[in-house]
Structure formats: structure tokens, C-alpha cells
N, C-alpha and C positions, 0 to 999 in steps of 0.2 A: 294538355298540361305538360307534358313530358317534351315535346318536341319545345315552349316556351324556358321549361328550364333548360334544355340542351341549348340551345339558340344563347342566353344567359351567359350560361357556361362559356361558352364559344367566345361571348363578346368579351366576358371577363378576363380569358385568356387573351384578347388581344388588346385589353388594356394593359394588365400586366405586362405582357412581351414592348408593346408600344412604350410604357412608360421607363422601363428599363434600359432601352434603346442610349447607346451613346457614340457620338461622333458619326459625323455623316457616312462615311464608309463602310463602319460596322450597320448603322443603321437600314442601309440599303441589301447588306447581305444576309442581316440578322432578317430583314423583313422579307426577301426572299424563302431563305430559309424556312420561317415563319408559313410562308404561303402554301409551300408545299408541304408542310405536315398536315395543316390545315386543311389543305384538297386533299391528301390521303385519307384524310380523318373521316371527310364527309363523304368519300366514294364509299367506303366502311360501311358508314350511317345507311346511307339511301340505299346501297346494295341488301343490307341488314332490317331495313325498315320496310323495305320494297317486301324482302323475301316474307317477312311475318307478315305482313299485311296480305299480301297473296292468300297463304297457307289460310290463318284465320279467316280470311272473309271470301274464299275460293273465288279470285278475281277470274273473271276472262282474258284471253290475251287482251283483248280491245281494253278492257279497265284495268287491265296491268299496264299497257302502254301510258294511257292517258294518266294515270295517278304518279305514274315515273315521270310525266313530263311536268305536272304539276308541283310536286318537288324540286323538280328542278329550278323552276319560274322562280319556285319561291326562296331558294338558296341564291340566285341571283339580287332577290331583293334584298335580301342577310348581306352580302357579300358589298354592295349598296352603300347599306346603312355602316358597315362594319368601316366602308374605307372613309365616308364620314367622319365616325369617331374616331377613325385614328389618326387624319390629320388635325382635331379638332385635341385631342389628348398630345400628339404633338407639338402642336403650338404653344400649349398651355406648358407643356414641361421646358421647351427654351426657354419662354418668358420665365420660369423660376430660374433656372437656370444663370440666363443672365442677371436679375438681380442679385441671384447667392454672389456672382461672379465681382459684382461689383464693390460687395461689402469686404471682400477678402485682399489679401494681403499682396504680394507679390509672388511672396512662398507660397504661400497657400493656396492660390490660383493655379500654380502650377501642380500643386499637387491633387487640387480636385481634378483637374485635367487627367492626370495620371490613376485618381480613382475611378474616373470613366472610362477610359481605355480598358483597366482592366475588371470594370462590371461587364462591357458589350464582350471582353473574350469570354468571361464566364457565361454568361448566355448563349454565345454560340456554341461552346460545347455541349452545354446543355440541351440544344438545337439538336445537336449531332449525335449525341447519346439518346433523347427520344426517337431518330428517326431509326437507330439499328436494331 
């Protein structure tokens, strides 16, 4: 149950991060960025889930080896599914995107432009402040 809500969690945050995303450039470094916190996180996990699992269930090495590779497998299929939804929650945020873009003014166009520029910097900061 625990590992289905973290996994959750995980995707949630990469809805979040994905749907925030603005302009191609930021989006490539925000999602970068994104990545590696992401792989930090779950070396964390598995180092952290490996070790209690061990301790509690006094693995062998051999069933220590195999239940670390098996985690692994399975954070490959997360990783999968996760880059799925996030071209899939991508898509869907242009397609708004260009409609808002379409309904707006002259001025206005240019200023949502200038709102998105400056939500993806705030994001990347924020990128940058949770990795220190």
C-alpha cells in the first residue's frame, strides 16, 4: 500500500511539474532538472526500503540481491508509465494553451507569454532550492 501511495505521489508530482512547464526551453531544463531530483529521490527510496527490508525480514545476500533487482524492474516500469503521462499531460496543456491564446487580444497574448516565462523561472528555482 505504501509503495502504491508513494508511486502516486511521484506521478502527482510529475503532473504538477509537467503541467507548469512553460516555453520549450524552460521545459527541457525544468524537465531535466525534474529528472534528477526525481532519480535522487528514488536512490533515497530503494537504498532506504532495501535497508528496512533487509533488517526486518533478515534477507540473505542472494535475497538481498534479487529483491534490489526487483525494485529496480519495477521503478523502470513507473518511469514508463510516468514518461507516458507526461507527454500525454503535455499535450493536453498546449492544446489549452493555444485556445486561451486564441481568444486573447494582442496585448494580452503577449502578456500571457510573459506570464509563462516567468511561472517556468519560478519553477526552476524552485527545482534548484529543493535540490540543495
Amino acid at each position: 500500500m505504501k509503495i502504491i501511495l508513494r508511486s502516486l505521489i511521484v506521478c502527482s508530482l510529475l503532473f504538477l511539474a509537467v503541467a507548469g512547464l512553460e516555453g520549450r526551453g524552460s521545459e527541457e531544463q525544468i524537465g531535466k532538472e525534474w529528472v534528477r531530483m526525481v532519480e535522487h529521490k528514488r536512490e533515497k527510496f530503494h537504498e532506504g526500503r532495501l535497508q528496512r527490508l533487509c533488517q526486518e525480514l533478515e534477507l540473505s545476500k542472494e535475497q538481498e540481491e534479487k529483491v534490489s533487482q526487483i525494485m529496480k524492474k519495477g521503478w523502470e516500469r513507473i518511469q514508463k508509465e510516468m514518461k507516458k503521462m507526461k507527454e500525454r499531460v503535455l499535450a493536453i496543456k498546449k492544446d489549452g494553451d493555444r485556445q486561451i491564446e486564441k481568444l486573447l487580444t494582442t496585448e494580452q497574448l503577449e502578456k500571457f507569454k510573459e506570464l509563462k516565462k516567468e511561472k517556468g523561472k519560478r519553477m526552476k528555482e524552485g527545482y534548484k532550492k529543493r535540490e540543495e
